[in-house]
C-alpha distance (Angstrom), angle and dihedral (degrees) to the residues before:
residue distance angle dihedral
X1 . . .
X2 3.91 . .
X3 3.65 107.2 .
X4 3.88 115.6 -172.9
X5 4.24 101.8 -153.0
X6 4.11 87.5 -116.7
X7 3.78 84.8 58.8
X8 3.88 107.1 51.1
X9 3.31 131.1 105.0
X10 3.48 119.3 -149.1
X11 3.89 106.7 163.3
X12 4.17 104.8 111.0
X13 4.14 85.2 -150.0
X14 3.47 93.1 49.8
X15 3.82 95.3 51.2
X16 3.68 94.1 41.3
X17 3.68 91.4 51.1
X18 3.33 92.0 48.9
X19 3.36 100.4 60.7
X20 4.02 94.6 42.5
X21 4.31 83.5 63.2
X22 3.87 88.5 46.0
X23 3.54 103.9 35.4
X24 4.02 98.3 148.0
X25 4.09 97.7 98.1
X26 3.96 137.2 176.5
X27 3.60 109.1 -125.3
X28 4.01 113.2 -166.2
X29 3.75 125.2 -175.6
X30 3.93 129.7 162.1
X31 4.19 105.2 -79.2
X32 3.76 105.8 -166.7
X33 3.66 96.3 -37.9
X34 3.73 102.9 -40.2
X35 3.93 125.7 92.3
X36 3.95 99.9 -103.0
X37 3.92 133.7 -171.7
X38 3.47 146.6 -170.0
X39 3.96 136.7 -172.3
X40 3.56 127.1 -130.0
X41 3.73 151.8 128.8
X42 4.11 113.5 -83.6
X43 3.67 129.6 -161.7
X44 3.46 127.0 -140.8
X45 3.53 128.4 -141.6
X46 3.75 112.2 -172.0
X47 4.01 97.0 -174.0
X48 3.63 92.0 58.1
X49 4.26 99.4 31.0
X50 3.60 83.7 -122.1
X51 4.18 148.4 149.1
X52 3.06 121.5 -154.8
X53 4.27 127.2 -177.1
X54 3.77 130.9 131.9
X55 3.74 131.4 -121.9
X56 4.17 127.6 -128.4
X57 3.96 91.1 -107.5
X58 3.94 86.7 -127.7
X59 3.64 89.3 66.7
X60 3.60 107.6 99.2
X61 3.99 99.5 -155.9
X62 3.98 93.9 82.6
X63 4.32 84.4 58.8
X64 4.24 85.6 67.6
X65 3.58 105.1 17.9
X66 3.52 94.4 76.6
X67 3.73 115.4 117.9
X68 4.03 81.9 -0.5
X69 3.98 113.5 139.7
X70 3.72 90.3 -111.5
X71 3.94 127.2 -153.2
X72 3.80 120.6 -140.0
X73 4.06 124.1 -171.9
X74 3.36 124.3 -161.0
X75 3.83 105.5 -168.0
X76 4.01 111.3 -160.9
X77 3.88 124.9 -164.0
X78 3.91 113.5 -57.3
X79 3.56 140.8 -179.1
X80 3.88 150.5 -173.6
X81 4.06 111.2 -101.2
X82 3.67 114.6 -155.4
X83 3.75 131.7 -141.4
X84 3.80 100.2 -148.8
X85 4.28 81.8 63.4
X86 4.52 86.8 69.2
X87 3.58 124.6 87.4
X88 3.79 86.3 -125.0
X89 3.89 128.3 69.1
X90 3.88 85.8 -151.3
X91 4.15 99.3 91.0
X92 3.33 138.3 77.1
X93 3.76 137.9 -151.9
X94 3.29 127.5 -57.6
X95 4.08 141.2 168.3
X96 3.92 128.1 -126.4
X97 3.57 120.8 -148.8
X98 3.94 151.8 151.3
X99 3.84 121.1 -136.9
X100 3.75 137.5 162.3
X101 3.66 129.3 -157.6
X102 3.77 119.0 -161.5
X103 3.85 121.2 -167.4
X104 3.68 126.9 -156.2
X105 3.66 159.9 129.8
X106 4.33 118.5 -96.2
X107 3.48 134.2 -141.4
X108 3.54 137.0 178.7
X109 3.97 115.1 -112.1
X110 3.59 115.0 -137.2
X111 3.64 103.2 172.9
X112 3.74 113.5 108.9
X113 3.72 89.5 -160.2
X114 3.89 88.4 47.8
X115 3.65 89.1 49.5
X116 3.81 109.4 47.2
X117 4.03 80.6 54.8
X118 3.52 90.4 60.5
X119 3.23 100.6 43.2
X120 4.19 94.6 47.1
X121 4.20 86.4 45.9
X122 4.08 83.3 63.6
X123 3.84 87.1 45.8
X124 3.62 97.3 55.3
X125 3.76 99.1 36.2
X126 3.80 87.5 57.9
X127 3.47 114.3 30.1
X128 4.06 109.4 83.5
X129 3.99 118.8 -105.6
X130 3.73 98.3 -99.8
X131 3.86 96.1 45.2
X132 3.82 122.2 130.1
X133 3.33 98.8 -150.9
X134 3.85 119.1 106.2
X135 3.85 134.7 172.6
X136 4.44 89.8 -142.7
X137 3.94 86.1 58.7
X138 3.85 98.6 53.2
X139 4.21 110.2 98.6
X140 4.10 99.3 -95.0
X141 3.60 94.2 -126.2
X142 3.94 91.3 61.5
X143 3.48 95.2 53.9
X144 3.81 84.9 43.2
X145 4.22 89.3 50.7
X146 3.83 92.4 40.4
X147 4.04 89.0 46.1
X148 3.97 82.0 59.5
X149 3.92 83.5 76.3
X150 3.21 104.0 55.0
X151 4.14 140.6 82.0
X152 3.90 98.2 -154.6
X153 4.13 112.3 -166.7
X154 3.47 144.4 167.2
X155 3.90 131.7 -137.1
X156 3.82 116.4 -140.7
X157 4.42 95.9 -155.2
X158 3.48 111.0 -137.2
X159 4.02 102.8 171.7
X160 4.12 130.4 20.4
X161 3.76 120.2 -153.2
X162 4.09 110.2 179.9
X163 3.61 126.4 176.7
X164 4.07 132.5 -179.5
X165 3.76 109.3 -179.2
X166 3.53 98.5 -167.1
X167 3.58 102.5 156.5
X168 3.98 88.7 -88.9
X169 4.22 87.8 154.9
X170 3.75 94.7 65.0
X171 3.66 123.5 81.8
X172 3.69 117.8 -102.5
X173 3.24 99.2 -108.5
X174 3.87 86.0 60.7
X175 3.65 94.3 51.8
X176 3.54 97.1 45.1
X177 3.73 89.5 59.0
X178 3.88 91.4 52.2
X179 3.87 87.4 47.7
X180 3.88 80.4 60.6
X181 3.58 99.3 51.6
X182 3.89 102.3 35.1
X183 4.71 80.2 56.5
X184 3.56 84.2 49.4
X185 3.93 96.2 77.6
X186 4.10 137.0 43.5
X187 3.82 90.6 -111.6
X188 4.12 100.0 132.7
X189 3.77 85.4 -159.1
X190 3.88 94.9 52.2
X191 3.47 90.7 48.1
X192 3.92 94.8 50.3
X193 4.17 80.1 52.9
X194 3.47 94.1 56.4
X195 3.76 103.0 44.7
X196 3.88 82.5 51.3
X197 3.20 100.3 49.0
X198 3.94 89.0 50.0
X199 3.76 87.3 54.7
X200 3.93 93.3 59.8
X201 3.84 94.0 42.3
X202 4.04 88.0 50.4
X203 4.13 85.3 56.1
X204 3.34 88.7 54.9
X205 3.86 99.1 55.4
């Protein structure tokens, strides 16, 4: 990914936080020749620098993917950033956004143990506080029938590329006034913008 300096993240926490908020990835792998993806929800285990996620069975790209270096996105909120919201008539349109790529090499779990975890981590991290619902109270031999349709896998990262283009290269007077028109709407994703882009301009002071 093309990471201008201004734009990179390098805080670990940051990153890892990131991608426990936005945890509904793109993983791509080669799939019998041809650049192939899929979307799903990914775990992250810090202790081990791991993914972990599960594929329909039916879906073909676990059969190659295996011991494939693997690409995972993590696409944050993003937005369109006018040039009619500058002081200056000299700019042109751009687009904010937050996205992490994470590198590394799959393999197929096999561990029932290993893969009930995985799949009640997802349960928990989804499911609101005060829901009912829990994986422990579910007859075993559903889980174990359901778990029949399923390719669970891990995904040992090897290399992190992060990027927030936040409109960092403008001055801050610049960004402020975008801050004021991306709060100036309902867009969720606008909003998420602007509260980010506050954070980085609160860094700087």
């Amino acid at each position: 990914m093309y990471i201008p300096k201004h734009f990179k993240i390098d805080d670990e926490e940051v990153i890892f936080d990131f991608i426990e908020k936005y945890g509904f990835a793109t993983l791509f792998s080669q799939h019998k020749g041809e650049p192939y993806a899929t979307h799903l929800p990914l775990t992250l285990n810090k202790y081990e620098n791991a993914l972990y996620g599960h594929f329909a069975r039916q879906n073909e790209q676990w059969k190659d993917a295996e011991n494939q270096q693997v690409l995972a996105i993590f696409q944050g909120p993003h937005c369109y950033i006018s040039p009619t919201w500058y002081e200056t008539t000299k700019a042109v349109p751009t687009w904010n956004y937050v996205s992490i790529h994470l590198y590394g090499t799959m393999e197929v779990v096999e561990d029932r143990k290993v893969i009930f975890n995985s799949l009640n981590d997802l349960v928990h991290k989804y499911e609101s506080p005060d829901s009912p619902y829990n994986l422990n109270d579910i007859e075993p031999s559903f889980i174990e029938g359901m778990s029949k349709g399923i390719v669970p896998f891990r995904i040992k990262i090897t290399k992190i590329e992060a990027k927030a283009k936040l409109s960092q290269n403008h001055p801050v007077e610049r960004q402020e006034l975008i801050i004021k028109h991306l709060e100036n709407t309902s867009q969720q994703d606008n909003i998420q913008v602007a509260s980010l882009i506050k954070k980085n301009l609160q860094k700087c002071k």
